[in-house]
PyMOL Python script that loads the backbone (N, CA, C, O; Angstrom):
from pymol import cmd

cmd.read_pdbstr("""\
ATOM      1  N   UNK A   1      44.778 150.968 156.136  1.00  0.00           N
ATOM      2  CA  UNK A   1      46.097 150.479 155.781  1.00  0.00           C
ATOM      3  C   UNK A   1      46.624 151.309 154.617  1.00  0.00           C
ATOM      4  O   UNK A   1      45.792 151.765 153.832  1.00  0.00           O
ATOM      5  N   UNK A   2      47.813 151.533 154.439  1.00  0.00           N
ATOM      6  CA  UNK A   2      48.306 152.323 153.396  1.00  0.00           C
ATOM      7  C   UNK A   2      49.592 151.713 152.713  1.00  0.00           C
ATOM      8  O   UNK A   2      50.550 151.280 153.353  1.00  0.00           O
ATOM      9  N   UNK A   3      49.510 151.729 151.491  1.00  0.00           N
ATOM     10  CA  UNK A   3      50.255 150.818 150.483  1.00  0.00           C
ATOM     11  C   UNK A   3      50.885 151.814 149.564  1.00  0.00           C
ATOM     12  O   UNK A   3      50.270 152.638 148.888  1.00  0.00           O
ATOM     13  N   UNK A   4      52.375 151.622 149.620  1.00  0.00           N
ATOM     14  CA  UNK A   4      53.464 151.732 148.750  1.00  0.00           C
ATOM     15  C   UNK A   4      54.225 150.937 147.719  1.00  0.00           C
ATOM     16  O   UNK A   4      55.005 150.100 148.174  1.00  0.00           O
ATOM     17  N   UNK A   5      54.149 151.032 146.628  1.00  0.00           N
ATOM     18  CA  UNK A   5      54.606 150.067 146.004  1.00  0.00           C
ATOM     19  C   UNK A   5      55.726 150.952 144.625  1.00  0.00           C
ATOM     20  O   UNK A   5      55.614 152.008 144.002  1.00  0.00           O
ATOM     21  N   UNK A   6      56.836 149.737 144.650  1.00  0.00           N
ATOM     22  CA  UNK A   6      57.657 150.289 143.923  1.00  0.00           C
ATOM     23  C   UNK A   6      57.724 150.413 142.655  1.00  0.00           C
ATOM     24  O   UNK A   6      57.567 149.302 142.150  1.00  0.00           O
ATOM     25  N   UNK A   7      57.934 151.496 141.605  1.00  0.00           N
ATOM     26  CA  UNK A   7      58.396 151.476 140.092  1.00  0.00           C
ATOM     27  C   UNK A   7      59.633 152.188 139.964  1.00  0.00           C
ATOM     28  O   UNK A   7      60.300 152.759 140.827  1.00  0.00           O
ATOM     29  N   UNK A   8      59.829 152.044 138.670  1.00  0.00           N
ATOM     30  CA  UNK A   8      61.052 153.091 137.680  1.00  0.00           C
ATOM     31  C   UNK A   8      60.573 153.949 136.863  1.00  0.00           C
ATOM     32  O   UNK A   8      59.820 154.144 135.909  1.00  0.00           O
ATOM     33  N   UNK A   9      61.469 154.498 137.778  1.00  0.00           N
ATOM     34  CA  UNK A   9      61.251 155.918 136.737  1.00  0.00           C
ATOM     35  C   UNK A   9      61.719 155.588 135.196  1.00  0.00           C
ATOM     36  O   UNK A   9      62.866 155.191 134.989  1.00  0.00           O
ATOM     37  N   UNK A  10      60.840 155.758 134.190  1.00  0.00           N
ATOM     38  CA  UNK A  10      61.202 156.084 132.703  1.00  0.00           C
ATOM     39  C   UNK A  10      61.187 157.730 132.252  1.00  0.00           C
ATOM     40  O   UNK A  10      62.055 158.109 131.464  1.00  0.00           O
ATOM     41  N   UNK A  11      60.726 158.172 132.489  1.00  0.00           N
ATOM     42  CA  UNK A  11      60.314 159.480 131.841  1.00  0.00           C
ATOM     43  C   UNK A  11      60.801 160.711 132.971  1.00  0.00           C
ATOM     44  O   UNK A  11      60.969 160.285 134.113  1.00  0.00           O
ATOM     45  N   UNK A  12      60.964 161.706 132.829  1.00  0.00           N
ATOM     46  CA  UNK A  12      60.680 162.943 133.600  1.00  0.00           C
ATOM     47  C   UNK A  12      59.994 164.238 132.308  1.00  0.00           C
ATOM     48  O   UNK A  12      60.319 164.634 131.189  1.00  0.00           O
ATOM     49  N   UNK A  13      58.665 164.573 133.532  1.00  0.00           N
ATOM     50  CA  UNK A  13      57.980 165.604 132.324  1.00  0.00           C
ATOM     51  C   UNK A  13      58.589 166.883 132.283  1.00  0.00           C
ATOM     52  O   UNK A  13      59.220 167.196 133.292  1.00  0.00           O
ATOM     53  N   UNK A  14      58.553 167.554 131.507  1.00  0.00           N
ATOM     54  CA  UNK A  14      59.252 169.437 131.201  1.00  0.00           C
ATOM     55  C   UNK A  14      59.320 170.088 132.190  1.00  0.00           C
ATOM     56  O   UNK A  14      60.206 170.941 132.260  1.00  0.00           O
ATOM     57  N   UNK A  15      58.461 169.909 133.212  1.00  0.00           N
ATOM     58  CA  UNK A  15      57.970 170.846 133.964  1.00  0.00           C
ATOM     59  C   UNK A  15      58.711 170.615 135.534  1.00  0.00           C
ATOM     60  O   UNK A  15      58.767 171.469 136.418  1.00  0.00           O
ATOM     61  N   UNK A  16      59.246 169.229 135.598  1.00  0.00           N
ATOM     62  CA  UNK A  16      60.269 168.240 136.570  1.00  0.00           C
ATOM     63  C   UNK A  16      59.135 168.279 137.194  1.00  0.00           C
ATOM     64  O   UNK A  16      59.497 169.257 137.849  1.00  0.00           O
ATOM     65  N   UNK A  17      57.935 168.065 137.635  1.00  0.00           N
ATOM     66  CA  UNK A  17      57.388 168.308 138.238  1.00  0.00           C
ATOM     67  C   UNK A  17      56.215 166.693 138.858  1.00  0.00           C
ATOM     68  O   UNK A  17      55.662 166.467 139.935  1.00  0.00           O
ATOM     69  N   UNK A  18      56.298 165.680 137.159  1.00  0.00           N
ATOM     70  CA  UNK A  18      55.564 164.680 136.952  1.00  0.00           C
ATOM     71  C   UNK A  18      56.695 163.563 136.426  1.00  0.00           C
ATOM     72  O   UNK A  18      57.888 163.747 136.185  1.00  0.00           O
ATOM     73  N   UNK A  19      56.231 162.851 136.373  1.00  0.00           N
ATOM     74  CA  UNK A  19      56.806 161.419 135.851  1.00  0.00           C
ATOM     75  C   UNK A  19      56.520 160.468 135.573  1.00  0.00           C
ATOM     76  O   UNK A  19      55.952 159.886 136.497  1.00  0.00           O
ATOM     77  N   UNK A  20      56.690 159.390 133.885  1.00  0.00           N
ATOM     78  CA  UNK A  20      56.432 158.637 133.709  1.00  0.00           C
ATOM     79  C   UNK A  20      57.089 157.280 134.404  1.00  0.00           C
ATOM     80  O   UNK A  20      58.256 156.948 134.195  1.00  0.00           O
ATOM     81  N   UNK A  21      56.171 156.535 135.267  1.00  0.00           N
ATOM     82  CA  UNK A  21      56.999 155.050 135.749  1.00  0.00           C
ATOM     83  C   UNK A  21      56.437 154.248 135.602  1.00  0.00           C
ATOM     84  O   UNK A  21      55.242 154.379 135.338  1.00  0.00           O
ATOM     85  N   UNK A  22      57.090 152.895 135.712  1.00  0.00           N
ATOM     86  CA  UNK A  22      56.494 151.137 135.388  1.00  0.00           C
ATOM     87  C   UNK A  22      56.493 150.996 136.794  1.00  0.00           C
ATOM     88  O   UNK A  22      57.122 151.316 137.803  1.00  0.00           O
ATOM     89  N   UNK A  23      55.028 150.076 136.218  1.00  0.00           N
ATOM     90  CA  UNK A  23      55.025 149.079 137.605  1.00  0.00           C
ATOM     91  C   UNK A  23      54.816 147.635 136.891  1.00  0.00           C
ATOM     92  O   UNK A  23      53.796 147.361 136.260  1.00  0.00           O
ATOM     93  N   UNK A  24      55.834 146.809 137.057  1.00  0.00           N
ATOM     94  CA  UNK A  24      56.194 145.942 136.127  1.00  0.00           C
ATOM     95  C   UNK A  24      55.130 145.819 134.579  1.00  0.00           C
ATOM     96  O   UNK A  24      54.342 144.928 134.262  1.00  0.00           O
ATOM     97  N   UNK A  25      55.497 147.058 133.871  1.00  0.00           N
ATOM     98  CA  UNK A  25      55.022 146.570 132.709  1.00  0.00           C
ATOM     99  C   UNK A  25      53.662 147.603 132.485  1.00  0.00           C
ATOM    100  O   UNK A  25      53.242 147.774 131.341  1.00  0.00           O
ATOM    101  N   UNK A  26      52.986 148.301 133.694  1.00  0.00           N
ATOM    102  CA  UNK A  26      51.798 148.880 133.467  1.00  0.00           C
ATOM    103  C   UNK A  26      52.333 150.370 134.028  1.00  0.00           C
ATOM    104  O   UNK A  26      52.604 150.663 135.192  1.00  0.00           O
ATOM    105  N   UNK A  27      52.416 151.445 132.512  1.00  0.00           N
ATOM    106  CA  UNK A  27      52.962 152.907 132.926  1.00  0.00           C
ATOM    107  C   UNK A  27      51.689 154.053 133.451  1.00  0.00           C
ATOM    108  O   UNK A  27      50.519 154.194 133.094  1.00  0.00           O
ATOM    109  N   UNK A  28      52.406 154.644 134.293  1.00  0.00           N
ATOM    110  CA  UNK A  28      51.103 155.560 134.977  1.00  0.00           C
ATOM    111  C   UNK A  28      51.965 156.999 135.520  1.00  0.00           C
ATOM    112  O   UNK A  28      52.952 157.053 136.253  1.00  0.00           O
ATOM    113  N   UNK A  29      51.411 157.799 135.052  1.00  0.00           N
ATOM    114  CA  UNK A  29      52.196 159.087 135.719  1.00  0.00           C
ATOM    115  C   UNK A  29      51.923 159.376 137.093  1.00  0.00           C
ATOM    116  O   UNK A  29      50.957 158.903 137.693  1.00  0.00           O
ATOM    117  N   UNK A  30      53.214 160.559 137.861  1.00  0.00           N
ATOM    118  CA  UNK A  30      53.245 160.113 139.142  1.00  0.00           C
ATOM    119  C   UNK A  30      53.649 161.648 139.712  1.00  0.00           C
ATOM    120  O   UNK A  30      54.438 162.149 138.911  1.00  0.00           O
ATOM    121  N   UNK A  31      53.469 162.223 140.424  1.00  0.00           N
ATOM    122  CA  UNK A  31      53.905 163.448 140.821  1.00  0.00           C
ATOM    123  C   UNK A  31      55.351 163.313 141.567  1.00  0.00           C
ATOM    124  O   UNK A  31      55.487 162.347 142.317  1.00  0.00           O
ATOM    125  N   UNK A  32      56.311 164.116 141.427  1.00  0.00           N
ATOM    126  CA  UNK A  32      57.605 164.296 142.232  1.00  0.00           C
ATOM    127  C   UNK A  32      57.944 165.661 143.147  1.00  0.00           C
ATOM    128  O   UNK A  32      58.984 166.311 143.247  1.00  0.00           O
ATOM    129  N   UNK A  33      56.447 165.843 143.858  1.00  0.00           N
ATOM    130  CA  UNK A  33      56.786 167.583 144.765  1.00  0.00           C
ATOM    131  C   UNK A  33      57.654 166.808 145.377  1.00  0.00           C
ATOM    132  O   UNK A  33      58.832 167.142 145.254  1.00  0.00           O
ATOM    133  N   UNK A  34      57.363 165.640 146.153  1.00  0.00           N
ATOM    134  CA  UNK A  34      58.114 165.300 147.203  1.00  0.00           C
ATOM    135  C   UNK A  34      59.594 164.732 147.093  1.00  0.00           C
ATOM    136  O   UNK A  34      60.113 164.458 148.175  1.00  0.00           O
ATOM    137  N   UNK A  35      60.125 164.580 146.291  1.00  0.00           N
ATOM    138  CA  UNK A  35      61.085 164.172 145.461  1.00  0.00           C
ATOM    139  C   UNK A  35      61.677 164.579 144.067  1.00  0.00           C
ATOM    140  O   UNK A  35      61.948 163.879 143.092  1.00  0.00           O
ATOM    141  N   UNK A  36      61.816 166.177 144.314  1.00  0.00           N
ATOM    142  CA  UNK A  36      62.188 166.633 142.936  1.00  0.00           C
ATOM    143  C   UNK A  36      63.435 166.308 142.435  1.00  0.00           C
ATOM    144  O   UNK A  36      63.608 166.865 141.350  1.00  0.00           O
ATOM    145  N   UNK A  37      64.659 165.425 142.894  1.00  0.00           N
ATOM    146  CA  UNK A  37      65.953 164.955 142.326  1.00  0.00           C
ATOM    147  C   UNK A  37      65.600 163.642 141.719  1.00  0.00           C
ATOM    148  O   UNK A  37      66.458 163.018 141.095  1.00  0.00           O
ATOM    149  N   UNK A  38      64.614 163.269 141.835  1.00  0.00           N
ATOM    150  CA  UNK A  38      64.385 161.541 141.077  1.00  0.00           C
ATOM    151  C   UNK A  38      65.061 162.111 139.361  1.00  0.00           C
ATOM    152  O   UNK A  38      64.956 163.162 138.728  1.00  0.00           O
ATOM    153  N   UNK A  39      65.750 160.800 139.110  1.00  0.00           N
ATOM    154  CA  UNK A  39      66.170 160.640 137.399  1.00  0.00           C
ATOM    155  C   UNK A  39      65.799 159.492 137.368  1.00  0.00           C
ATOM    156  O   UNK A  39      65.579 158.616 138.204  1.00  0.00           O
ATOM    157  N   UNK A  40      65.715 159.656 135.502  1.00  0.00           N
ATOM    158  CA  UNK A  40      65.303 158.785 135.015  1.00  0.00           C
ATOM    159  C   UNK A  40      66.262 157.262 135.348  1.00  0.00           C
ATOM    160  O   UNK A  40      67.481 157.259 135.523  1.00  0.00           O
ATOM    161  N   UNK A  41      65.617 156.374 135.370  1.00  0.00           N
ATOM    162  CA  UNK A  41      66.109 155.267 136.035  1.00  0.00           C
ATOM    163  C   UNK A  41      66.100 154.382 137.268  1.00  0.00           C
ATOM    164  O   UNK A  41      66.404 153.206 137.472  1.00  0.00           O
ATOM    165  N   UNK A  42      65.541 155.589 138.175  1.00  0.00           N
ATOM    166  CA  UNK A  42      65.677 155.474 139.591  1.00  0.00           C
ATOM    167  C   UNK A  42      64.405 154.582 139.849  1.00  0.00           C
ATOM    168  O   UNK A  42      63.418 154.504 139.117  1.00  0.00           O
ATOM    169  N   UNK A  43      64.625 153.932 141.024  1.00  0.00           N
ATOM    170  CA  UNK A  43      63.281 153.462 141.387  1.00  0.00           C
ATOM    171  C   UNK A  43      62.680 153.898 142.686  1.00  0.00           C
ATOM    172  O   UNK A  43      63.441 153.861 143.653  1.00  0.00           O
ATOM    173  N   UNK A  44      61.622 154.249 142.858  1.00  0.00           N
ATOM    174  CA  UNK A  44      60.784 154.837 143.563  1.00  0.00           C
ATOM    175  C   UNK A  44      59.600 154.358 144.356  1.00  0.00           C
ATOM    176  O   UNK A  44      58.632 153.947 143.715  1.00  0.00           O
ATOM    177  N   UNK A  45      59.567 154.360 145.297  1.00  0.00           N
ATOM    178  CA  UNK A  45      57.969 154.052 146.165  1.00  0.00           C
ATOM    179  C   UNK A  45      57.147 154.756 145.932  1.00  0.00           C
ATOM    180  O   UNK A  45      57.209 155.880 146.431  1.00  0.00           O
ATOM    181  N   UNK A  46      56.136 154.438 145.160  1.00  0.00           N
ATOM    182  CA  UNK A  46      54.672 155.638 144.997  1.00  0.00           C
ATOM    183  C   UNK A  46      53.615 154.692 146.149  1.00  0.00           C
ATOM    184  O   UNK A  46      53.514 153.566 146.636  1.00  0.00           O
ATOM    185  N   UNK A  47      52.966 156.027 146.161  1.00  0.00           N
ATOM    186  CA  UNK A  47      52.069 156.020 147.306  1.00  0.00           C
ATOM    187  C   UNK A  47      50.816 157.386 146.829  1.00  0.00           C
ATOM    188  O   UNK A  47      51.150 158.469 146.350  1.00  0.00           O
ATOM    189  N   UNK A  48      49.617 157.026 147.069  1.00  0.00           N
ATOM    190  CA  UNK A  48      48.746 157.692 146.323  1.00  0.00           C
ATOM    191  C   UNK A  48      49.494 158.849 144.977  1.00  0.00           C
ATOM    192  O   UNK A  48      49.402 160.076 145.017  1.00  0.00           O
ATOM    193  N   UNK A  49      49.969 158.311 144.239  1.00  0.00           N
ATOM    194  CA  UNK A  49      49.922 158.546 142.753  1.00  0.00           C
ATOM    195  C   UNK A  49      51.503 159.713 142.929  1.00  0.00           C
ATOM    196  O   UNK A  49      51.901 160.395 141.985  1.00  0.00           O
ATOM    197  N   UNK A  50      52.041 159.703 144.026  1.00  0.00           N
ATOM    198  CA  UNK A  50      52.884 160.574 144.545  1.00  0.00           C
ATOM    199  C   UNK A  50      54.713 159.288 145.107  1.00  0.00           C
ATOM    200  O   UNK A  50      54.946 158.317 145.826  1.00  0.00           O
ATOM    201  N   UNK A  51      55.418 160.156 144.232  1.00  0.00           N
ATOM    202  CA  UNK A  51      56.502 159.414 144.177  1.00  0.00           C
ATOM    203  C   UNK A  51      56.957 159.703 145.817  1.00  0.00           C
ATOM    204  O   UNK A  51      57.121 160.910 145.990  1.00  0.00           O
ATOM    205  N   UNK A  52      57.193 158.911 147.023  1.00  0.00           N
ATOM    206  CA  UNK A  52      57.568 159.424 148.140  1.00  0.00           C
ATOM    207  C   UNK A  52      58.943 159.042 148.718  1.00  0.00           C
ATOM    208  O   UNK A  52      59.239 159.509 149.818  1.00  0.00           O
ATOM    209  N   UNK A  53      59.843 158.204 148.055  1.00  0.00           N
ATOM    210  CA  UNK A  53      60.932 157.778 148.579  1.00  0.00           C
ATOM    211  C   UNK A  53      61.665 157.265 147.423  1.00  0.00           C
ATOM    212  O   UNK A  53      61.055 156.494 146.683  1.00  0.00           O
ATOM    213  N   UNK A  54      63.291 157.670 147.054  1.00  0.00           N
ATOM    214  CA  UNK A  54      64.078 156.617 146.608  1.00  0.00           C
ATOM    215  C   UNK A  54      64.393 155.213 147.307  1.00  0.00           C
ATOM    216  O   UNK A  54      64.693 155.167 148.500  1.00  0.00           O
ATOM    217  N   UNK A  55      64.328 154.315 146.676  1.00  0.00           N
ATOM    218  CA  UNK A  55      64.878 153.275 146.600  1.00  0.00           C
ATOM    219  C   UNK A  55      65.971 152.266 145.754  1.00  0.00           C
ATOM    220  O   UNK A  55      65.657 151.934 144.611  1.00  0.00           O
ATOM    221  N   UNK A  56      66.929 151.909 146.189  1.00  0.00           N
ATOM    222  CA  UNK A  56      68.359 151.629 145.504  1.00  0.00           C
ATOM    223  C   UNK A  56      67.438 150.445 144.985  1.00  0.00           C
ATOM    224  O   UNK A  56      66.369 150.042 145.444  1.00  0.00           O
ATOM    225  N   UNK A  57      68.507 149.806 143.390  1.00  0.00           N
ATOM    226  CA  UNK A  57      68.105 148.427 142.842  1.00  0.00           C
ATOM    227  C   UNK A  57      68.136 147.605 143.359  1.00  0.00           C
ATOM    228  O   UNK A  57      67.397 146.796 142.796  1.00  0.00           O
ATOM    229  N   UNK A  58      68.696 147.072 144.445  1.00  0.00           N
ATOM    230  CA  UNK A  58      68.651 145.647 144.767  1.00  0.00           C
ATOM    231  C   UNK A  58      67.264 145.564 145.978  1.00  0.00           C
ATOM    232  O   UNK A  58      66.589 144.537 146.037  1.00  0.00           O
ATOM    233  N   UNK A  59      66.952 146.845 146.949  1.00  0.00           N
ATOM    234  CA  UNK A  59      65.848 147.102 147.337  1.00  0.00           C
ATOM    235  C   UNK A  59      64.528 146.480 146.524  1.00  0.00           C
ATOM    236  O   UNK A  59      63.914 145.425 146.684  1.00  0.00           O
ATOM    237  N   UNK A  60      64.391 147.345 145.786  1.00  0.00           N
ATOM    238  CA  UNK A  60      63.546 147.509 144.541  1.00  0.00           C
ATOM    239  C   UNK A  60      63.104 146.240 144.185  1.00  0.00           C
ATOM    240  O   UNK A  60      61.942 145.948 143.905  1.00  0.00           O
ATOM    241  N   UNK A  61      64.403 145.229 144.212  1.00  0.00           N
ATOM    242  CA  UNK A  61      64.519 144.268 143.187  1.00  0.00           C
ATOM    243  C   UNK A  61      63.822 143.034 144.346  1.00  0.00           C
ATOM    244  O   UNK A  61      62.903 142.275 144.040  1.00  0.00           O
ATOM    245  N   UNK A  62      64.247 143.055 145.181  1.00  0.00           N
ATOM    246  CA  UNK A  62      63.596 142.268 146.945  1.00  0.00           C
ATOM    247  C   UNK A  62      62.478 142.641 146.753  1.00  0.00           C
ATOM    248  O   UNK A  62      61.828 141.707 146.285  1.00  0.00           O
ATOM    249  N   UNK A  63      61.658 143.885 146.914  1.00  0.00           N
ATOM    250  CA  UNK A  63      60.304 144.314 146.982  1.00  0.00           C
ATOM    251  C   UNK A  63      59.452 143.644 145.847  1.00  0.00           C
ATOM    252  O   UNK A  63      58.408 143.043 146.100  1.00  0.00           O
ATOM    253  N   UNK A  64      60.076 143.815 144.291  1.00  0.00           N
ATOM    254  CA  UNK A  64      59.697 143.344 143.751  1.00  0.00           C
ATOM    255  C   UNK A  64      59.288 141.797 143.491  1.00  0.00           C
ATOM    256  O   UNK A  64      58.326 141.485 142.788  1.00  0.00           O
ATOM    257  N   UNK A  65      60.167 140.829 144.169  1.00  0.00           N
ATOM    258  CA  UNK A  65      60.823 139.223 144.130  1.00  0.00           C
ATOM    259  C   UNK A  65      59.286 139.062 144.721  1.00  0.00           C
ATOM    260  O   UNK A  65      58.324 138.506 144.192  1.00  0.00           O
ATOM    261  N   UNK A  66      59.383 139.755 146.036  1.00  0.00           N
ATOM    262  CA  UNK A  66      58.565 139.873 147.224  1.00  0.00           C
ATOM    263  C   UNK A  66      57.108 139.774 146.743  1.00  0.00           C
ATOM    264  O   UNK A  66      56.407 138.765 146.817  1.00  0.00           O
ATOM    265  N   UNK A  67      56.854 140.638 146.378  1.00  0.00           N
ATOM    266  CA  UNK A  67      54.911 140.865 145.260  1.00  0.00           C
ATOM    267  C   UNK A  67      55.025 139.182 144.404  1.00  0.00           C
ATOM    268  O   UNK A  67      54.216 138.256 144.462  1.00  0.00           O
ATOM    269  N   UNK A  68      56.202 139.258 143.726  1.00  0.00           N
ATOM    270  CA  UNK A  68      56.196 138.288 142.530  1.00  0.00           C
ATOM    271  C   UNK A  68      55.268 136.817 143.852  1.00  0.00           C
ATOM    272  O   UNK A  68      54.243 136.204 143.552  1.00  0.00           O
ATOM    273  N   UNK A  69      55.841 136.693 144.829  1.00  0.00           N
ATOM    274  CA  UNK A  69      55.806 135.621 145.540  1.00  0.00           C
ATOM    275  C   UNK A  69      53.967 135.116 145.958  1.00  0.00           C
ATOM    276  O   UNK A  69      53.188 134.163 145.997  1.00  0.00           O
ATOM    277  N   UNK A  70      54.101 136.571 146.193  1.00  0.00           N
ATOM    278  CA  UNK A  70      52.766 137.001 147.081  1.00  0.00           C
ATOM    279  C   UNK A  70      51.511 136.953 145.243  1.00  0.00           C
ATOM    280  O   UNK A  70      50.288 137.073 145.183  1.00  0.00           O
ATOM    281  N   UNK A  71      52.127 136.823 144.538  1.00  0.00           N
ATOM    282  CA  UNK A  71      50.557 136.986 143.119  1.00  0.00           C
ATOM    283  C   UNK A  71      50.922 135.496 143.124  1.00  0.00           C
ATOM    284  O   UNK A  71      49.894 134.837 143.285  1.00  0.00           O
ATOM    285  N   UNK A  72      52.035 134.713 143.005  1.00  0.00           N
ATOM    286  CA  UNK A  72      51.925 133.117 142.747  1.00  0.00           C
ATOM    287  C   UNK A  72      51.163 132.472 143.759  1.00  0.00           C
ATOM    288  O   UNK A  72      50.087 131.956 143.455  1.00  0.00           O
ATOM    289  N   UNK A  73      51.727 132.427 145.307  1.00  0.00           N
ATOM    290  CA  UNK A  73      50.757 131.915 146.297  1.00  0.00           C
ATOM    291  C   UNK A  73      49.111 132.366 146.110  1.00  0.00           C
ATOM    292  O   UNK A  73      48.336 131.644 146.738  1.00  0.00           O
ATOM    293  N   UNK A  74      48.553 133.366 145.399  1.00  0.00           N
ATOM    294  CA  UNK A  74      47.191 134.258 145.344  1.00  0.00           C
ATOM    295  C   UNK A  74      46.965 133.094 144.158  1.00  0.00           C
ATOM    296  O   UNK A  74      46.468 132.044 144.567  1.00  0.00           O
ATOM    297  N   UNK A  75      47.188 133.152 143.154  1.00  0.00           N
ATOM    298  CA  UNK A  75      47.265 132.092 142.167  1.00  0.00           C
ATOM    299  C   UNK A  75      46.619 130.746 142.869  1.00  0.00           C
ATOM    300  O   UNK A  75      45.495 130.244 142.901  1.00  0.00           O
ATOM    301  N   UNK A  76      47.773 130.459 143.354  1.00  0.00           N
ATOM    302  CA  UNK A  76      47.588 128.754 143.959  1.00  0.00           C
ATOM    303  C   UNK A  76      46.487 128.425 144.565  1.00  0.00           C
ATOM    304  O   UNK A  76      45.961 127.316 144.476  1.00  0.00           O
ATOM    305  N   UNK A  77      45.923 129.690 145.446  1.00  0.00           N
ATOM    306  CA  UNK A  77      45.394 129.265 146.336  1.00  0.00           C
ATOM    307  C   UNK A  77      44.003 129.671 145.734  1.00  0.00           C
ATOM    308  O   UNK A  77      43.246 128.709 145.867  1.00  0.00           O
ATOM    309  N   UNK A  78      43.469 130.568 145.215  1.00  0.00           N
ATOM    310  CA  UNK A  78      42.174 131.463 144.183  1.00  0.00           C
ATOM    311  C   UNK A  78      42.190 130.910 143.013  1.00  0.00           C
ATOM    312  O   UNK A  78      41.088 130.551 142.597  1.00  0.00           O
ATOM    313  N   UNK A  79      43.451 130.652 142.080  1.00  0.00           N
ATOM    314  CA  UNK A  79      43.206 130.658 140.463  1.00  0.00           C
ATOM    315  C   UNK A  79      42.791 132.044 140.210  1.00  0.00           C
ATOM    316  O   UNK A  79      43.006 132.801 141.157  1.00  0.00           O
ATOM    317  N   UNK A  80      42.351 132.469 139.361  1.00  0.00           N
ATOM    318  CA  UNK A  80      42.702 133.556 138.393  1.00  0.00           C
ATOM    319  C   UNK A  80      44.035 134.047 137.812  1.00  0.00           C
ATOM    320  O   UNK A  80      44.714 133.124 137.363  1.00  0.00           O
ATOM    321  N   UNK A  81      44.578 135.256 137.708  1.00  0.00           N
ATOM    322  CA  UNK A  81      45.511 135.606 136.716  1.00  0.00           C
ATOM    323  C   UNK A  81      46.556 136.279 137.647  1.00  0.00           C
ATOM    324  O   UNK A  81      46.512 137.226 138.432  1.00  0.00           O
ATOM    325  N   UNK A  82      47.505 135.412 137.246  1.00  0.00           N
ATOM    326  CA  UNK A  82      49.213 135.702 137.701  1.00  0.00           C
ATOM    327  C   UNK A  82      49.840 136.396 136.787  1.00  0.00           C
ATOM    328  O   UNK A  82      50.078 136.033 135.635  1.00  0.00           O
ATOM    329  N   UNK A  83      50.240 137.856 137.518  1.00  0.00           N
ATOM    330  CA  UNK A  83      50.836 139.585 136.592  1.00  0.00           C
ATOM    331  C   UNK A  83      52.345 139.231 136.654  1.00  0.00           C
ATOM    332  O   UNK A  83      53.032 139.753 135.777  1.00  0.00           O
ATOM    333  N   UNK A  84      52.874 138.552 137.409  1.00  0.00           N
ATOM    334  CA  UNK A  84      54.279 138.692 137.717  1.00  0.00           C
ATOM    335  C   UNK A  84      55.270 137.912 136.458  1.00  0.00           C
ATOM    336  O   UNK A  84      55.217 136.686 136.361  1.00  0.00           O
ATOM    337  N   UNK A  85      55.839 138.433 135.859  1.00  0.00           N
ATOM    338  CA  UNK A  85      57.093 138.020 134.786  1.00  0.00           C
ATOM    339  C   UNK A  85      57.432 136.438 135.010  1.00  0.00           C
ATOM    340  O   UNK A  85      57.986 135.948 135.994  1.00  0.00           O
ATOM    341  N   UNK A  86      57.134 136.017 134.280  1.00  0.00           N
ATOM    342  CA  UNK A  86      57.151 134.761 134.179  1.00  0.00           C
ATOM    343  C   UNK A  86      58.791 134.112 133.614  1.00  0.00           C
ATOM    344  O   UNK A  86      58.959 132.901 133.469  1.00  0.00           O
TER     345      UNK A  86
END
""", "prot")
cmd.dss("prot")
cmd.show_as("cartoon", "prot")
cmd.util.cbc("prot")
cmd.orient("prot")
């Protein structure tokens, strides 16, 4: 199975080449061969550590709602620790 998940871009490195993004709250750099027009702001689907698609805000913002839903039900049903913005 292969998993994409969305952040924002904060950063672009010197080189346009890398990029700093959130994934709600936890920053991790990200390569942009495949997407060298990303700006700062934008939000993005990474997929093995590689930025592979724009995605508009309200996208982003669904995908995101979406996870939020999916760590509360994981919660309810396991207990342990709920990441999603409270």
């Amino acid at each position: 199975m292969c998993l994409a998940t969305v952040a924002k871009v904060l950063e672009i490195g010197e080189d346009g080449k890398t990029a700093w993004v959130d994934f709600g709250g936890v920053k991790r750099e990200v390569r942009l061969d495949v997407l060298p027009d990303v700006k700062v702001g934008d939000y993005v689907l990474i997929h093995t550590g590689f930025a592979i698609e724009k995605v508009d805000e309200e996208t982003a913002k669904e995908i995101l709602s979406a996870w939020d839903e999916l760590f509360k039900i994981e919660k309810e049903a396991f207990g342990g620790t709920y990441y999603a913005k409270e």
